[in-house]
Backbone as a chain_set.jsonl record, in Angstrom:
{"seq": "XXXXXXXXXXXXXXXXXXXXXXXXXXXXXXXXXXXXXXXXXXXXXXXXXXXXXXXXXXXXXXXXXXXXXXXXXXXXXXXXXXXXXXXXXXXXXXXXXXXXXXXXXXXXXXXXXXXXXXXXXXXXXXXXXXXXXXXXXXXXXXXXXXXXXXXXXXXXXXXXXXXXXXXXXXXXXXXXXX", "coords": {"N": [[-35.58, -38.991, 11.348], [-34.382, -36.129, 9.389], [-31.562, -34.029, 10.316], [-32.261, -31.465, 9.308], [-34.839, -30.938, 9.75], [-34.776, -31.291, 12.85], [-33.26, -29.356, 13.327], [-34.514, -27.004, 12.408], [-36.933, -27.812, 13.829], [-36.209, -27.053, 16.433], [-35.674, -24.251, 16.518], [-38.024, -23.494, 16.783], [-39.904, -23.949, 15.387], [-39.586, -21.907, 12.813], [-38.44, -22.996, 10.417], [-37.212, -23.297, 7.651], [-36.271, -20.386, 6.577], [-34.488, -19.853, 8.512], [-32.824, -21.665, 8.837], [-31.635, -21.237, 6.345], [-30.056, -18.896, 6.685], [-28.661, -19.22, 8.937], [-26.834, -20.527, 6.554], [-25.872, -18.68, 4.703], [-25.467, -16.341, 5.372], [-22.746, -16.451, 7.477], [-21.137, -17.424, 5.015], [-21.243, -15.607, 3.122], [-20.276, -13.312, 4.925], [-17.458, -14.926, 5.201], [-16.596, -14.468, 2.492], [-16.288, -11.816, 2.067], [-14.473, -11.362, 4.427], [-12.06, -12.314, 3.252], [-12.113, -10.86, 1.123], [-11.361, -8.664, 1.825], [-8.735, -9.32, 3.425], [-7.268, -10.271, 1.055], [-7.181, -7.927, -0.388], [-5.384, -6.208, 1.827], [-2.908, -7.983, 2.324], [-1.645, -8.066, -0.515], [0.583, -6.627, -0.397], [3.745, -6.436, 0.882], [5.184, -4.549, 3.422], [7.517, -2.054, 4.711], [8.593, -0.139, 7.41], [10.296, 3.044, 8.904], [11.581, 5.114, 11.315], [13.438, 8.025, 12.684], [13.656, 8.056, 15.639], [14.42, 10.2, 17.377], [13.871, 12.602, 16.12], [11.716, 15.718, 15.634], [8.486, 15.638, 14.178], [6.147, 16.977, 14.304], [6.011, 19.273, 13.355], [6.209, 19.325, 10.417], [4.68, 19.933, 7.793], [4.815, 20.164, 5.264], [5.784, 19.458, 2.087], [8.957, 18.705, -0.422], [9.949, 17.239, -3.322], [13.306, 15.707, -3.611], [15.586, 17.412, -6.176], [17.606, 15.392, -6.804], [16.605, 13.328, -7.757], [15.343, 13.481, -10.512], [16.124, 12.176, -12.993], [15.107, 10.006, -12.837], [12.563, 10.945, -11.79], [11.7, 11.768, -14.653], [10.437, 9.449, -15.631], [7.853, 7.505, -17.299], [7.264, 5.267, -15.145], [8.056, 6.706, -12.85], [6.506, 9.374, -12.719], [4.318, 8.368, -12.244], [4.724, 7.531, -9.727], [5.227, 9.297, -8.4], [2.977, 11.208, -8.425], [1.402, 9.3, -7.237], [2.602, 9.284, -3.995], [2.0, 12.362, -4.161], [-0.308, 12.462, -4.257], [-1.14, 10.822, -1.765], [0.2, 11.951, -0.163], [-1.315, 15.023, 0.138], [-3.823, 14.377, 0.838], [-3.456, 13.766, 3.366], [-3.153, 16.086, 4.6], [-0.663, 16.993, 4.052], [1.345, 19.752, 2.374], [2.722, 20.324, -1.007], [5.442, 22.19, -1.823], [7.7, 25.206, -2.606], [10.745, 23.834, -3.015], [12.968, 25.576, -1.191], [11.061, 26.228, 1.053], [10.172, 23.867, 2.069], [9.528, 21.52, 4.602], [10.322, 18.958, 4.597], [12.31, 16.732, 2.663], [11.214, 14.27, 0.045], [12.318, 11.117, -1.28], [12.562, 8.521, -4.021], [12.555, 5.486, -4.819], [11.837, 2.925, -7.174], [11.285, -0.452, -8.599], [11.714, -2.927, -10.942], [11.896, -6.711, -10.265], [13.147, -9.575, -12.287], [12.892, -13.204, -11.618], [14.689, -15.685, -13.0], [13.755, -18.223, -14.923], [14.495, -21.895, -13.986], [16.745, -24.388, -15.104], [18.066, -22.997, -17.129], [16.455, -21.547, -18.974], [14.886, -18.868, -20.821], [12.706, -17.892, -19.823], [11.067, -16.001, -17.163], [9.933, -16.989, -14.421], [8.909, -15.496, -12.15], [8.192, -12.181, -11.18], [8.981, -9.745, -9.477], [8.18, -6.385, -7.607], [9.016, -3.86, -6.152], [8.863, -0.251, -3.902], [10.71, 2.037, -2.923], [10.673, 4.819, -0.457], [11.665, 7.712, 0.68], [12.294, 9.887, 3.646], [13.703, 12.972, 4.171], [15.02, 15.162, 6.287], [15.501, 18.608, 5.471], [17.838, 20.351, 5.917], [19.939, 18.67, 7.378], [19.978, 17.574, 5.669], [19.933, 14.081, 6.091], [18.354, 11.559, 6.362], [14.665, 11.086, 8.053], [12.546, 9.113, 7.864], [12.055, 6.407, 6.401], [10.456, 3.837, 4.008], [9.254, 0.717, 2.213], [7.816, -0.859, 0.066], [6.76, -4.18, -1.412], [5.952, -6.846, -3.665], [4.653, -9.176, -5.428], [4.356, -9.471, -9.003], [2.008, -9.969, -11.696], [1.764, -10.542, -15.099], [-0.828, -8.845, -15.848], [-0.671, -6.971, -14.407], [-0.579, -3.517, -14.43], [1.005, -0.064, -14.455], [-0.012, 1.834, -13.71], [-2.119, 0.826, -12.101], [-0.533, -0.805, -9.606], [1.602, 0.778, -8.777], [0.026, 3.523, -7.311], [-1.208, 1.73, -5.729], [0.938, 0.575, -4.289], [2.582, 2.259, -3.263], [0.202, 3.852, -1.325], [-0.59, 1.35, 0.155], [1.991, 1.438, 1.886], [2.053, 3.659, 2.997], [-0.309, 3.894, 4.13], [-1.756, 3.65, 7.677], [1.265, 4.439, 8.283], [2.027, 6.944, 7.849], [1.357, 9.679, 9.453], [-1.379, 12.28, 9.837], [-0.996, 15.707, 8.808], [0.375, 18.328, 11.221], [-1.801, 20.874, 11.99]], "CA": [[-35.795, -37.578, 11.039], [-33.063, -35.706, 9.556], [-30.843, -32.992, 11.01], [-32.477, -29.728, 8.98], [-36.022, -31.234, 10.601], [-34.452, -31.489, 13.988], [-32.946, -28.171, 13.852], [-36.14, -26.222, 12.287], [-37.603, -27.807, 15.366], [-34.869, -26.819, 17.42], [-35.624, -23.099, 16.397], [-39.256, -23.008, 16.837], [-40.688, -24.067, 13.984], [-39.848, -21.04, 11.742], [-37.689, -23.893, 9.472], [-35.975, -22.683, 6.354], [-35.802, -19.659, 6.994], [-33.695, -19.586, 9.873], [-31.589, -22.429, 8.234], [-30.799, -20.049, 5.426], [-29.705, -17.286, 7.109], [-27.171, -19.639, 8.937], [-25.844, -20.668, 6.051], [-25.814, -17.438, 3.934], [-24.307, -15.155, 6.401], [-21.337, -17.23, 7.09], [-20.93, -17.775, 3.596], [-21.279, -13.682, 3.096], [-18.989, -13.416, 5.8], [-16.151, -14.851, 4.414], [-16.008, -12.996, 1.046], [-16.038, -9.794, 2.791], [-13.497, -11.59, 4.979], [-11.578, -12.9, 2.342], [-12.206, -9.906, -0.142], [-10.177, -7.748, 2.18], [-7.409, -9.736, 3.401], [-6.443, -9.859, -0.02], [-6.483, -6.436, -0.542], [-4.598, -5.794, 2.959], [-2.115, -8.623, 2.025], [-0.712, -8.114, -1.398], [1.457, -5.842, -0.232], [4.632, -6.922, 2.137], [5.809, -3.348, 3.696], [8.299, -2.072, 6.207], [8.635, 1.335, 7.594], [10.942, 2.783, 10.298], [11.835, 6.419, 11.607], [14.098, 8.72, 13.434], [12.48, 8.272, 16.723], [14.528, 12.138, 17.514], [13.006, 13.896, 14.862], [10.226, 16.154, 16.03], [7.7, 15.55, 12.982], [5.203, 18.266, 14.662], [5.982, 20.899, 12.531], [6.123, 18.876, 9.321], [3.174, 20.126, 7.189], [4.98, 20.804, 3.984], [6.848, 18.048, 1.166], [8.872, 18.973, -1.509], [10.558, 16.013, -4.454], [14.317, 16.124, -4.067], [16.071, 17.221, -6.92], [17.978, 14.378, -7.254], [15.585, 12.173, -8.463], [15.466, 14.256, -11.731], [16.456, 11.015, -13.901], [13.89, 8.578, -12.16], [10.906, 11.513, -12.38], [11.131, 11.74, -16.11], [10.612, 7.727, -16.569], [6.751, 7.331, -17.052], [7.185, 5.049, -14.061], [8.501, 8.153, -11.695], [6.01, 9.899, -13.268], [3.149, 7.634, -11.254], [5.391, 7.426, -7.954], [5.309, 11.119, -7.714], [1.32, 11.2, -8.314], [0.497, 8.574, -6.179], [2.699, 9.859, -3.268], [2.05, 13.533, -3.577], [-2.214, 12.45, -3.857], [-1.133, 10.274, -0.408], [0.131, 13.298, 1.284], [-2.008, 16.025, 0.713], [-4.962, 13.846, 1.278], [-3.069, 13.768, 5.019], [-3.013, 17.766, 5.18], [0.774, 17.879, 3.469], [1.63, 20.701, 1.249], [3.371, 20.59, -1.967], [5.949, 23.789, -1.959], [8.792, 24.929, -3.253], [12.218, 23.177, -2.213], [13.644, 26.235, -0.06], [9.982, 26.312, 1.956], [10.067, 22.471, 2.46], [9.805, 20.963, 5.852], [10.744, 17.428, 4.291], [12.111, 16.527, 1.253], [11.029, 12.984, -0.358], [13.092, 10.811, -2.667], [12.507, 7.565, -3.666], [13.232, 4.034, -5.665], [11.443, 1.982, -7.882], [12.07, -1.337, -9.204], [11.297, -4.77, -10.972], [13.063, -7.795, -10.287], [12.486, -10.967, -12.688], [14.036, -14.56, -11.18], [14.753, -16.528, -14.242], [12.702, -19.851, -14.8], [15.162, -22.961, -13.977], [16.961, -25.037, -16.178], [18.792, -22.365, -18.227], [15.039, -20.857, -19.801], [14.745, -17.612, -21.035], [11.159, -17.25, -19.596], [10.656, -14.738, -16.339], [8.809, -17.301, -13.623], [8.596, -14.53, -11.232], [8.703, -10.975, -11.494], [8.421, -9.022, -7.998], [8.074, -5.3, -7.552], [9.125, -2.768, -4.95], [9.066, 1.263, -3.706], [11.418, 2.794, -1.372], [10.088, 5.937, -0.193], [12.672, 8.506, 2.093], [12.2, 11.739, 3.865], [14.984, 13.881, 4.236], [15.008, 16.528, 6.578], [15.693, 19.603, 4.058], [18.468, 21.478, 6.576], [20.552, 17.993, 7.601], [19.4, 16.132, 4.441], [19.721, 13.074, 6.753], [16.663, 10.769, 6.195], [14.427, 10.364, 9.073], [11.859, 7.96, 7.71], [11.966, 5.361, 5.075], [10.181, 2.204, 4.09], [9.506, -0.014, 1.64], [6.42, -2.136, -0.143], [7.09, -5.12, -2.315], [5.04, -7.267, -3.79], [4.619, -10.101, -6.758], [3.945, -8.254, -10.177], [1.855, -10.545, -12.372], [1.565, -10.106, -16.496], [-1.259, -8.271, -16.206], [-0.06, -5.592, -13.84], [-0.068, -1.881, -14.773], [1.774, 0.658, -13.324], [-0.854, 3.322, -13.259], [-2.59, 0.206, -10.41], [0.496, -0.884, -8.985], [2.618, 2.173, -8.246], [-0.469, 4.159, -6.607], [-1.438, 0.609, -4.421], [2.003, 0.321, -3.461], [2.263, 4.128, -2.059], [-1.251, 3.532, -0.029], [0.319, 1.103, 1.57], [3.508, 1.76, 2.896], [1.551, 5.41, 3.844], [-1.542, 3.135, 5.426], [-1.023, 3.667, 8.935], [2.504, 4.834, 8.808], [2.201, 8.315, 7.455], [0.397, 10.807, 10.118], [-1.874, 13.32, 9.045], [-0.274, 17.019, 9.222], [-0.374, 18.998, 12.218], [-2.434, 22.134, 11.435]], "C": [[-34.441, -36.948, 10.76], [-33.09, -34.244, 9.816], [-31.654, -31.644, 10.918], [-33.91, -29.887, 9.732], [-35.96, -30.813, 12.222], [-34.134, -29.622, 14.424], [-34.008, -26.973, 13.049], [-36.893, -26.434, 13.388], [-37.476, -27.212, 16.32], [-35.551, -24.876, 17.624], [-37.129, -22.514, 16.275], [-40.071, -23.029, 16.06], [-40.585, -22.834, 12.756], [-38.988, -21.973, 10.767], [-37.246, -23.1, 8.31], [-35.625, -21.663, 6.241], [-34.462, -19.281, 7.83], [-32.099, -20.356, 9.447], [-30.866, -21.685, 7.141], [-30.18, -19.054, 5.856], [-28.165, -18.2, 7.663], [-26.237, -20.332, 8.181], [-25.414, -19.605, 4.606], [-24.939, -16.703, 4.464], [-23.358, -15.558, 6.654], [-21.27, -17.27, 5.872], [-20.082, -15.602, 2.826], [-20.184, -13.043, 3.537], [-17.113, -13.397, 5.541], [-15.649, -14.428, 3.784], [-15.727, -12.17, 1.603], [-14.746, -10.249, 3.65], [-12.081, -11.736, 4.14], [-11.178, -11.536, 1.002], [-11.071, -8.882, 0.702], [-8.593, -8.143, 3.088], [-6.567, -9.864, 2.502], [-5.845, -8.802, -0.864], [-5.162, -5.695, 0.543], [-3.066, -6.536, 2.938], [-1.302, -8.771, 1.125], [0.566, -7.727, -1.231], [2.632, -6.047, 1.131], [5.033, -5.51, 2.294], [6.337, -3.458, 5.198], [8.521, -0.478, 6.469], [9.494, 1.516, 8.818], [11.628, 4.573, 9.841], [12.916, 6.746, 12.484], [13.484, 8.635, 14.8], [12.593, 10.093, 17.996], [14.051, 12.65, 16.461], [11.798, 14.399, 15.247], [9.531, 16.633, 14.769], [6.54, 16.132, 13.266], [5.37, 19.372, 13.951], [6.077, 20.476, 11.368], [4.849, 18.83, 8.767], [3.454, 20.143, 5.567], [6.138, 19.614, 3.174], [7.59, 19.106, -0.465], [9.384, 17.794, -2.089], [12.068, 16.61, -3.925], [15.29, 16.077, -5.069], [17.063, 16.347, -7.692], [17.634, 13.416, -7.733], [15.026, 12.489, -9.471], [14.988, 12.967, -12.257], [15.136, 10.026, -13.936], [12.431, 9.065, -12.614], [10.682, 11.625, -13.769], [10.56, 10.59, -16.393], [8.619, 7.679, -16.07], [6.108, 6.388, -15.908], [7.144, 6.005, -12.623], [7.306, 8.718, -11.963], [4.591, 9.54, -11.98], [3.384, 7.507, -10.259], [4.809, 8.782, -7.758], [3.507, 11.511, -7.566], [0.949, 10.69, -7.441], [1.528, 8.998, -4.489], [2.419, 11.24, -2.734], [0.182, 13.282, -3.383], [-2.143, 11.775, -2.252], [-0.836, 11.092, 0.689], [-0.701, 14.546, 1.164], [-2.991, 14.944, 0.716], [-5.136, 13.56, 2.949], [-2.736, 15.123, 5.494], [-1.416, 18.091, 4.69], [0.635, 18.695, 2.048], [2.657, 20.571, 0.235], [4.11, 21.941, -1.471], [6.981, 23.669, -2.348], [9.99, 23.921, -2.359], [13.027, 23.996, -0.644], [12.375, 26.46, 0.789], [9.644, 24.823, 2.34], [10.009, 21.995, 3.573], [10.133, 19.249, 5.993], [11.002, 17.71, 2.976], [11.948, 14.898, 1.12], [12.184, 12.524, -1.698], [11.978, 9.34, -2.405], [13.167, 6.938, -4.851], [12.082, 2.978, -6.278], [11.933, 0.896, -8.674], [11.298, -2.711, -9.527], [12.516, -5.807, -11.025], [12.374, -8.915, -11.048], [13.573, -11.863, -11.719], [13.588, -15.394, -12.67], [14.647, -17.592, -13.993], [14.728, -21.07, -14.594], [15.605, -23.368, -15.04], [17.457, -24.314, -17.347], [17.577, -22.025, -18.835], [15.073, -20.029, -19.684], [13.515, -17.182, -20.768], [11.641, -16.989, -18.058], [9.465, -15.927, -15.742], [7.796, -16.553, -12.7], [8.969, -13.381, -11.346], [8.248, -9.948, -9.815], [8.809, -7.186, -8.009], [8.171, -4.47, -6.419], [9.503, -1.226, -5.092], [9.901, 1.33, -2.368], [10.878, 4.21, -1.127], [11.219, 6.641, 1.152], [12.136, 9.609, 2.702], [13.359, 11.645, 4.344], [14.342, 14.637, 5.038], [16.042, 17.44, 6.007], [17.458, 20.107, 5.029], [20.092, 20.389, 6.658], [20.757, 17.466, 6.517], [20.157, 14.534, 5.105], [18.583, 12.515, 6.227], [16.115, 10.237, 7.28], [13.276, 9.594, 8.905], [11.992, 7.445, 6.224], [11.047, 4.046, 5.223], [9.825, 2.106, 3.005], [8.182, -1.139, 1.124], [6.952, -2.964, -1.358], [6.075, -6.115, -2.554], [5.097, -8.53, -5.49], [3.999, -9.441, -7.671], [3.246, -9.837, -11.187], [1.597, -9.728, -13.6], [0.479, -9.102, -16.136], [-1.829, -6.914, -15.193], [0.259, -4.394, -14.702], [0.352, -1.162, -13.634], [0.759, 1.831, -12.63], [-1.954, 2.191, -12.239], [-1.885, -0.042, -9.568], [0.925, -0.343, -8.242], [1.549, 3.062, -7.098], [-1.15, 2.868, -5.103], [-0.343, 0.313, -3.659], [2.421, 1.333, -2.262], [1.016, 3.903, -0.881], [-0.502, 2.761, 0.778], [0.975, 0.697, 2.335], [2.726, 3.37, 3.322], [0.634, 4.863, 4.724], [-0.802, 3.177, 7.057], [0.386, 4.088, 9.404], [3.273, 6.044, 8.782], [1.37, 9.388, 8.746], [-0.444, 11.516, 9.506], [-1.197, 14.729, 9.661], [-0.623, 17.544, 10.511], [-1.182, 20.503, 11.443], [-1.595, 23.152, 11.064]], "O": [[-33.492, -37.071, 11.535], [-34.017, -33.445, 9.683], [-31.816, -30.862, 11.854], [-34.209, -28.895, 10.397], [-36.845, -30.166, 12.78], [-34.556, -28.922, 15.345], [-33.944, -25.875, 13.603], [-37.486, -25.515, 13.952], [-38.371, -26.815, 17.066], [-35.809, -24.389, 18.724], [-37.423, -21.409, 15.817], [-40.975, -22.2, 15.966], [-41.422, -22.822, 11.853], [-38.776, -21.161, 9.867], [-36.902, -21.949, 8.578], [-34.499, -21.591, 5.749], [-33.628, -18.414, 7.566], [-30.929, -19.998, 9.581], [-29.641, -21.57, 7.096], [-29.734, -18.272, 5.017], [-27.036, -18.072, 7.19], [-25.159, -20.738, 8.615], [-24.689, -19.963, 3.677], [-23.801, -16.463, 4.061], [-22.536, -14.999, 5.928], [-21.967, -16.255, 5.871], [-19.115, -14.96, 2.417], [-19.348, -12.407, 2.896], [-16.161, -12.62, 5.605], [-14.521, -13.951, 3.915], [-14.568, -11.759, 1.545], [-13.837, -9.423, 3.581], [-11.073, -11.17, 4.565], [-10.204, -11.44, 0.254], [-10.064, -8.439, 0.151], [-7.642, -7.387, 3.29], [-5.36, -9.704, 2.685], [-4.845, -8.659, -1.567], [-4.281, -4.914, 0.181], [-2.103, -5.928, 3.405], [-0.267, -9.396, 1.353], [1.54, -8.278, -1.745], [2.276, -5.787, 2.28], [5.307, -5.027, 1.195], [6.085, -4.14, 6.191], [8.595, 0.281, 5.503], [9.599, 0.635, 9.671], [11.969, 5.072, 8.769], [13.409, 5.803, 13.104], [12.571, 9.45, 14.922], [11.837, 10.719, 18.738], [14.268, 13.852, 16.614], [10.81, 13.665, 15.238], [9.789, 17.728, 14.269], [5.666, 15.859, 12.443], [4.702, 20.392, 14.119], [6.045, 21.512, 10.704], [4.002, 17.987, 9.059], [2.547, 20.137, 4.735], [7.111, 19.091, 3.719], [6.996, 19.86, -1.236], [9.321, 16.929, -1.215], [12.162, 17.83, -3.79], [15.955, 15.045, -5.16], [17.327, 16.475, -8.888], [18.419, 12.576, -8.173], [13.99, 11.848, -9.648], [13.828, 12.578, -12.123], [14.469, 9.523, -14.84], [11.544, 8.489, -13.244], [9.517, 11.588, -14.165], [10.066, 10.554, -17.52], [8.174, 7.781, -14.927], [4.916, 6.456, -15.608], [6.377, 5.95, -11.662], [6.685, 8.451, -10.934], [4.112, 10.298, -11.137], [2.437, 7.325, -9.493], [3.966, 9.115, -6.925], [3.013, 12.057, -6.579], [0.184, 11.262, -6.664], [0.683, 8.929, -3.597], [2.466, 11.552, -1.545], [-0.474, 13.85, -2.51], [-3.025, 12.146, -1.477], [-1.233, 11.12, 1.854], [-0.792, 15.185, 2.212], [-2.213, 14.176, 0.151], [-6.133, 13.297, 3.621], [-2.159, 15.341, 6.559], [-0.93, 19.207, 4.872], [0.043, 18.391, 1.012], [3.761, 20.756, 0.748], [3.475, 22.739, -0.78], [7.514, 22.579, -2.556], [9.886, 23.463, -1.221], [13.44, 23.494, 0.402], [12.786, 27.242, 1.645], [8.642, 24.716, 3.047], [11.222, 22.005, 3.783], [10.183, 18.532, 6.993], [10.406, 18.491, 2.236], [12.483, 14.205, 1.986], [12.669, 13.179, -2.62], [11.179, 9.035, -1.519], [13.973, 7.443, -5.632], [11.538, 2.232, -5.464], [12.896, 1.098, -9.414], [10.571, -3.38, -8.793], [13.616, -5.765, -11.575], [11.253, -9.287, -10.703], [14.641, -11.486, -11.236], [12.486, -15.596, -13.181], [15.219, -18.14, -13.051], [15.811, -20.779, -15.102], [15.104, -22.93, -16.075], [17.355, -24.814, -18.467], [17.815, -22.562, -19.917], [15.29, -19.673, -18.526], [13.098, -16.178, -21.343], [12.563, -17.696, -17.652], [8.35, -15.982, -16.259], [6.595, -16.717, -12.483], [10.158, -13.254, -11.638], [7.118, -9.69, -9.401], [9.883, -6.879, -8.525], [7.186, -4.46, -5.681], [10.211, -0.815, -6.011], [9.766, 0.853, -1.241], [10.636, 4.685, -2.236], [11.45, 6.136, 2.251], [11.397, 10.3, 2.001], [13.966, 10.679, 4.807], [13.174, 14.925, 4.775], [17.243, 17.167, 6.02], [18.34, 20.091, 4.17], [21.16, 20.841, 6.245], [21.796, 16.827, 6.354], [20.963, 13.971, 4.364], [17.839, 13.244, 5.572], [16.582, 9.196, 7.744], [12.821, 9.281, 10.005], [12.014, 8.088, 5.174], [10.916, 3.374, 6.246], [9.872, 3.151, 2.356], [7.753, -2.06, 1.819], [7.562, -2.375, -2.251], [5.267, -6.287, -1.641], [5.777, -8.255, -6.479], [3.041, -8.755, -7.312], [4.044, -10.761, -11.343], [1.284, -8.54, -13.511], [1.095, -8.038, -16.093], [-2.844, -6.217, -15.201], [1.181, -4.323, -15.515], [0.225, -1.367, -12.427], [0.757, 2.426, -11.553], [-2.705, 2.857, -11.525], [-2.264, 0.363, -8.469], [0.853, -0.64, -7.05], [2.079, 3.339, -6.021], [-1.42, 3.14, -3.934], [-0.461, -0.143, -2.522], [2.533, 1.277, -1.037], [1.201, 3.826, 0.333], [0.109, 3.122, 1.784], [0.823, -0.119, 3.243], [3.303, 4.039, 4.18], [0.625, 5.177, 5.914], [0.321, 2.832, 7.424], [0.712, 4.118, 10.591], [4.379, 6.336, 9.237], [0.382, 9.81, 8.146], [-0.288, 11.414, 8.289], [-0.913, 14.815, 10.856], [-1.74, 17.324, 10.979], [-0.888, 20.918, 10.322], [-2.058, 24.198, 10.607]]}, "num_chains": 1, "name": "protein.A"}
C-alpha cells in the first residue's frame, strides 16, 4: 500500500482532500514567504542618530539650499518626491527654510565595476542614497543613513529612487509628534 493510501487512512478517510491542502499551503506559503523577503531584501541600509538630539519637537522639514545643483538633475528631482511623500505620510510638514525644525540634504549615486580583462562592458552597476538631517540652528547633522542596492538594466529611477527612500525611512523615521 502506498504512502498517500496510508496517510488518507491516517486522516480518517477524508483522502485527497486533506493531502492537498498539505501540499498547497506549504507551497502558498513560501511565495508569500519568498515574495516578501525579496522585497524586504533588495535593499542593504544603515541608519544612525544623535542619540542628544531631542527629536520631540521635530514636526516640520525643509530641502537645504545647498543641494540646488543635485535638485535640478531629473534624478534629484525623484529624491526630493519620494522623501518629501515619506515624510508627510509620517505627519512632517513641508515649510519654509526659516520655519524648519530640520533641514534634509542628501546624495545620490551610481557606481559601475568594470567587467575584467580590460572590457568596456559595466558587469555591475550598484546604486545608493544618503539621506541627512541637519538641525536648522547648529546645521550639525543629527541623523543620516544610507540604502544601496544592485541596479540592473532595466531599472528606472522613478522605481528605484522612491524604493530606496521607503527603505532607509522603514522603521527608522518616526512619525511626527502632534
Amino acid at each position: 500500500m502506498g504512502s498517500g493510501a496510508r496517510l488518507g487512512g491516517w486522516l480518517g478517510g477524508l483522502g485527497g482532500e486533506w493531502l492537498r491542502l498539505l501540499v498547497v499551503v506549504p507551497a502558498l506559503l513560501s511565495l508569500c514567504v519568498g515574495a516578501v523577503a525579496c522585497k524586504t531584501t533588495r535593499w542593504k541600509t544603515h541608519a544612525n542618530y544623535d542619540t542628544s538630539y531631542d527629536f520631540s519637537s521635530v514636526n516640520s522639514f525643509a530641502f537645504t539650499p545647498a543641494r540646488e545643483k543635485v535638485a535640478a538633475s531629473r534624478s534629484g528631482k525623484l529624491t526630493e518626491e519620494a522623501i518629501r511623500k515619506e515624510l508627510t505620510a509620517r505627519g512632517y510638514r513641508e515649510v519654509a527654510s526659516d520655519e524648519a525644525r530640520i533641514f534634509i540634504s542628501y546624495d545620490i549615486g551610481v557606481y559601475a565595476a568594470a567587467g575584467l580583462g580590460g572590457q568596456n562592458r559595466f558587469e555591475k552597476s550598484e546604486g545608493g542614497i544618503t539621506v541627512w538631517f541637519y538641525d536648522p540652528t547648529t546645521m550639525q547633522h543629527v541623523w543620516y543613513g544610507w540604502a544601496e542596492t544592485v541596479i540592473h538594466q532595466q531599472d528606472t529611477g522613478e522605481v528605484v529612487i522612491p524604493e530606496a527612500v521607503a527603505a532607509l525611512f522603514e522603521d527608522r523615521v518616526p512619525q511626527a509628534p502632534n
